[in-house]
C-alpha positions in Angstrom: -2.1 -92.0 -3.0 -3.4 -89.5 0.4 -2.7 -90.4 3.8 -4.9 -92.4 5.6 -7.1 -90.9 8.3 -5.3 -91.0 11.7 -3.4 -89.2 14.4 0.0 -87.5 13.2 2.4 -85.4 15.3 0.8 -81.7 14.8 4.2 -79.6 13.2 2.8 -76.4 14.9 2.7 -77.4 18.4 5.6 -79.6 19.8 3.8 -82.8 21.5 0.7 -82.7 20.8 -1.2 -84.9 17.9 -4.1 -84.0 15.4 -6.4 -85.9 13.6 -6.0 -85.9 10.3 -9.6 -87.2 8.4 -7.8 -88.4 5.4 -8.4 -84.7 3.8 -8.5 -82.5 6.0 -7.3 -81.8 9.4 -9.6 -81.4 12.1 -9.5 -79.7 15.2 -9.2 -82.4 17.6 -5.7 -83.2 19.0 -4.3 -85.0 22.2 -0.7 -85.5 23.7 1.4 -87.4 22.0 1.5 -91.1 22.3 4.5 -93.9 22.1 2.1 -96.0 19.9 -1.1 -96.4 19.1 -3.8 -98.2 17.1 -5.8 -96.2 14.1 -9.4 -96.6 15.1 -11.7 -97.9 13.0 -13.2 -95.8 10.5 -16.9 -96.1 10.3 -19.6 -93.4 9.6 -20.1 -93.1 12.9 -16.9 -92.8 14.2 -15.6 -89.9 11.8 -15.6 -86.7 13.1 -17.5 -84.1 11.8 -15.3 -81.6 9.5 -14.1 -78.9 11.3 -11.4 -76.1 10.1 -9.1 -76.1 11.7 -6.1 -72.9 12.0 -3.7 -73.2 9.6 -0.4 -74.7 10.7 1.9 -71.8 9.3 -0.8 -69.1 11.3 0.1 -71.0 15.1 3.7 -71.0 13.8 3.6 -67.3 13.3 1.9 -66.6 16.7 4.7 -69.2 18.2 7.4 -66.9 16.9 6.0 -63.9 18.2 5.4 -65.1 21.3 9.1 -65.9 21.4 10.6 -62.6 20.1 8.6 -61.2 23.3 10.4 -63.0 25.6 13.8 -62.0 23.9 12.5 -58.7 24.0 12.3 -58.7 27.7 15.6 -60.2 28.4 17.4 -57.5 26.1 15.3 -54.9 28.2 16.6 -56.3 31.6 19.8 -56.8 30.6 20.0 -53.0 29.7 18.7 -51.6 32.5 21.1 -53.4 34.7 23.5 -52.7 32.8 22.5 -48.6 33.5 22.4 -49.3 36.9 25.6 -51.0 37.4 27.0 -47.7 35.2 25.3 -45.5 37.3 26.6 -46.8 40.8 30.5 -46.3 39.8 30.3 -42.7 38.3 34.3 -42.2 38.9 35.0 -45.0 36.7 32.6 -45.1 34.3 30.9 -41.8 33.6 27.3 -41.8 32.1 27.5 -40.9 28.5 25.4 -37.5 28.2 22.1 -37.7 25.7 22.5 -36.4 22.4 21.6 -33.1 21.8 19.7 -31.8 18.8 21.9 -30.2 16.3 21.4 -26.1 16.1 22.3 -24.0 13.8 24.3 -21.1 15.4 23.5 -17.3 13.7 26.4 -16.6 11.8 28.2 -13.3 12.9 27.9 -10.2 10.6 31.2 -10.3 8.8 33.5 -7.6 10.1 34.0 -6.3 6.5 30.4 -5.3 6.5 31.1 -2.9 9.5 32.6 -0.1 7.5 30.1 0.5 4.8 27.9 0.4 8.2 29.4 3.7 9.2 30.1 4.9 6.3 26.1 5.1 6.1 25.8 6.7 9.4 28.4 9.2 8.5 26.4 9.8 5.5 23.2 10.1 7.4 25.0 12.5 9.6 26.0 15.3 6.9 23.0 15.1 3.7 19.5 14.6 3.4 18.5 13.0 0.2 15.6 13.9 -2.1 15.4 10.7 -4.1 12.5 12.1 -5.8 14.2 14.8 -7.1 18.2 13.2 -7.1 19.8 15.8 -5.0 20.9 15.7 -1.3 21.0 18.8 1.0 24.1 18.8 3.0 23.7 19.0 6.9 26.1 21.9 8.3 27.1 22.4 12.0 24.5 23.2 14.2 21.9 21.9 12.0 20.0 18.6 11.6 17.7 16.4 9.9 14.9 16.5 12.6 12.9 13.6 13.4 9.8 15.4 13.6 8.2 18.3 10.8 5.5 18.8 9.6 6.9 20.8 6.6 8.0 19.6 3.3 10.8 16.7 3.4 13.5 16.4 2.8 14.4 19.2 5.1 17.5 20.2 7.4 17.0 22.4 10.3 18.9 24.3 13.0 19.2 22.0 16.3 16.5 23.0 18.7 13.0 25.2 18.7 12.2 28.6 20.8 8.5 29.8 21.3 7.6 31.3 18.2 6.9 35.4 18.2 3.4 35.0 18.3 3.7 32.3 21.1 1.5 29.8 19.1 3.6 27.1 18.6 7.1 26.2 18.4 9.8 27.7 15.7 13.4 27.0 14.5 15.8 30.1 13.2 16.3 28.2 10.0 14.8 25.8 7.7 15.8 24.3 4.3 13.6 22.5 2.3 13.3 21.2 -1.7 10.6 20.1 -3.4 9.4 19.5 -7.1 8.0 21.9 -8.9 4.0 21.5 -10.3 1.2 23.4 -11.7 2.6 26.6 -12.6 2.9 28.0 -16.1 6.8 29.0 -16.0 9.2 27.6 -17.6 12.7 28.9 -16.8 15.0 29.0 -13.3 14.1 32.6 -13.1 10.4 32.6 -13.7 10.0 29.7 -11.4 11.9 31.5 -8.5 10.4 34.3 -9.0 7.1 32.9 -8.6 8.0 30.2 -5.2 9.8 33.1 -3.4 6.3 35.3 -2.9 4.3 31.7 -2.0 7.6 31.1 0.6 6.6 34.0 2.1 3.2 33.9 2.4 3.3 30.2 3.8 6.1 30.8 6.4 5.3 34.9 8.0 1.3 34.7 7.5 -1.4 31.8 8.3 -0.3 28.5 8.3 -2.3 25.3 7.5 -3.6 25.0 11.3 -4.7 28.8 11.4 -2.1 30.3 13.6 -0.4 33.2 12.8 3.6 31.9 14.4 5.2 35.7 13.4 1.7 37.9 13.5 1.1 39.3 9.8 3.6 39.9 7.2 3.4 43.9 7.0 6.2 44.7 4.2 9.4 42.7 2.2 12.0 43.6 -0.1 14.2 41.7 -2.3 17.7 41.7 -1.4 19.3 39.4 -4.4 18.8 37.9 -7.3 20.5 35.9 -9.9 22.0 32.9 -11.8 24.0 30.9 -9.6 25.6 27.0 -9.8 23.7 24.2 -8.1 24.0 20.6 -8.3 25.8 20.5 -11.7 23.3 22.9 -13.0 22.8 26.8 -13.5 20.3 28.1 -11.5 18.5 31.0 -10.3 17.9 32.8 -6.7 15.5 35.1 -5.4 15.8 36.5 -1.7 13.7 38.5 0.4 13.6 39.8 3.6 10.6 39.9 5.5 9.1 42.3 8.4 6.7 41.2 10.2 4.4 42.2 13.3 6.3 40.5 15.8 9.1 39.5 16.2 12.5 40.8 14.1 11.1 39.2 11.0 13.1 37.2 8.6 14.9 36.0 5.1 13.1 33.8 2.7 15.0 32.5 -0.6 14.0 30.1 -3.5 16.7 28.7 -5.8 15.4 27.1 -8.6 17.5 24.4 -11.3 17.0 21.7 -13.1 16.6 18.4 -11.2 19.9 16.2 -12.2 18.4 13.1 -13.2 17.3 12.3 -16.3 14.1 14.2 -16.6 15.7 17.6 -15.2 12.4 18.5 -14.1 12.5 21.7 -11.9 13.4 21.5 -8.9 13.0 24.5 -6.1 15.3 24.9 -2.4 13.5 26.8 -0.1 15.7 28.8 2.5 13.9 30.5 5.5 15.9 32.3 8.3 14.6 34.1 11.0 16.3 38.1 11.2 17.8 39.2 14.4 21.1 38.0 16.0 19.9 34.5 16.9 18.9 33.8 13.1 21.7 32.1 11.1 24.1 34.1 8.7 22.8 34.9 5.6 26.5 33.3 4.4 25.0 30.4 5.7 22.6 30.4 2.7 25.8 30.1 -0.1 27.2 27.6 1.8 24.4 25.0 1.8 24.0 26.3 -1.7 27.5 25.2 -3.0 26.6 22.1 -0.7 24.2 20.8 -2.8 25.0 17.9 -4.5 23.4 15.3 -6.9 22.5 12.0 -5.3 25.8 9.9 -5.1 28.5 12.6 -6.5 31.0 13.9 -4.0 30.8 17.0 -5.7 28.6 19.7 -7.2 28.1 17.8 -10.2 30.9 19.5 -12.2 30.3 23.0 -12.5 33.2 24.8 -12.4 33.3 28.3 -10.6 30.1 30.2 -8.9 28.0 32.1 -10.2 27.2 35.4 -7.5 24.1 36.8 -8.1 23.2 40.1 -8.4 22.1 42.3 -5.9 
């Protein structure tokens, strides 16, 4: 059985009534009524069909419209509530905002301070050749200078004077290493022999940038020679002193040994020290020499006593 066409109480909208066609309903409605009488239904009297919105759809629209108005009573009620708050600030404090959460840098540790200095104390006595696994020790009154243009590593006296010649700057001593490359000899000696004449020529004549820092190289002799200790190896020394055209001239030496790493390729110290009384003591030369240690030993390398060279 369907319901007969007629007005019925519409479920979506409190008081109000909506004709129902007997299949359908339509989208005609009125107030409610106490009572009333079904009208008759003839073909002319039935409304046309029209759709109308879904019951559940005003419902939905009902509700929203409600949780509006609850939203704007909660709303109210929490601003006045923050103003009441705010008007007795001895009794009631306002809460402070949240805060995002940071994350604060973690100090260094304080155990990490001592192998700190313990680097800068190393810094402050050797200069390492990592290439070749030997450091040069720094003595007093010499440094590792910021600025050279020479071979690295290298460990100089503190300060410069106007060189002889009045070129350019100069130091009363230098100490530099290097490896040792395209040359045909093969042994300490031979390879000392050999860098000791190219020290000379490169430090008392013409540089790379043309200037001549001590005028010409005019005589030299050699004033030792000889196996010595180094760095865990036996070495050899040459040393010659150098006249020159100005100024008091100088001492160049080359100590070759085997590098010791691994490879023990050659590896050549180049000593240069001006002559005079404001150049360094020869001494001075041994010293650094017995200094000489490979990278990360805190001694020579094991060799036991020196070898002096000959004369």
């Amino acid at each position: 059985m369907t319901t007969p066409p007629g007005w019925y109480p519409d479920s979506a909208v409190p008081g109000v009534e909506r004709w129902w066609d007997g299949t359908n309903w339509t989208a005609h409605t009125r107030q409610a009524q106490a009572a009333y009488a079904a009208p008759p239904v003839t073909p002319s009297t039935v409304p046309s069909p029209v759709v109308a919105p879904a019951p559940s759809a005003r419902a939905g629209r009902n509700r929203a419209v409600l949780l509006a108005a609850v939203a704007v009573a909660v709303v109210v009620a929490v601003v006045a509530g923050v103003l009441i708050v705010g008007g007795d600030d001895e009794e009631k404090p306002p809460t402070a905002a949240p805060t995002a959460a940071t994350t604060t840098p973690t100090a260094p540790s304080t155990s990490d301070a001592p192998a700190e200095d313990e680097e800068e104390d190393k810094n402050a006595t050797q200069v390492d050749d990592q290439l070749n696994g030997i450091s040069l020790p720094i003595v007093n009154g010499w440094e590792k200078p910021e600025f050279y243009s020479g071979p690295v590593p290298t460990v100089t006296t503190v300060g410069t004077y106007p060189c002889p010649s009045g070129s350019k700057e100069c130091r009363h001593g230098t100490v530099s290493s290097h490896a040792v490359s395209r040359t045909d000899a093969s042994t300490p000696e031979a390879i000392a022999k050999e860098d000791v004449a190219l020290a000379a020529k490169e430090t008392y004549e013409e540089d790379i940038l043309g200037s001549l820092p001590y005028g010409r190289m005019i005589a030299h002799k050699q004033v030792a020679a000889g196996p010595t200790a180094v760095a865990g190896r036996t070495g050899y020394l040459v040393r010659w002193q150098v006249t020159t055209d100005k100024g008091p001239g100088g001492y160049v030496q080359s100590l070759a040994f085997p590098s010791p790493t691994g490879s023990e390729s050659p590896v050549v110290v180049r000593f240069v020290f001006d002559a005079g009384p404001d150049g360094p003591s020869l001494a001075l030369m041994d010293e650094i020499t017995r200094g000489i240690r490979p990278i990360g030993s805190d001694t020579n390398g094991g060799v036991g006593s020196s070898i002096t060279p000959g004369t």
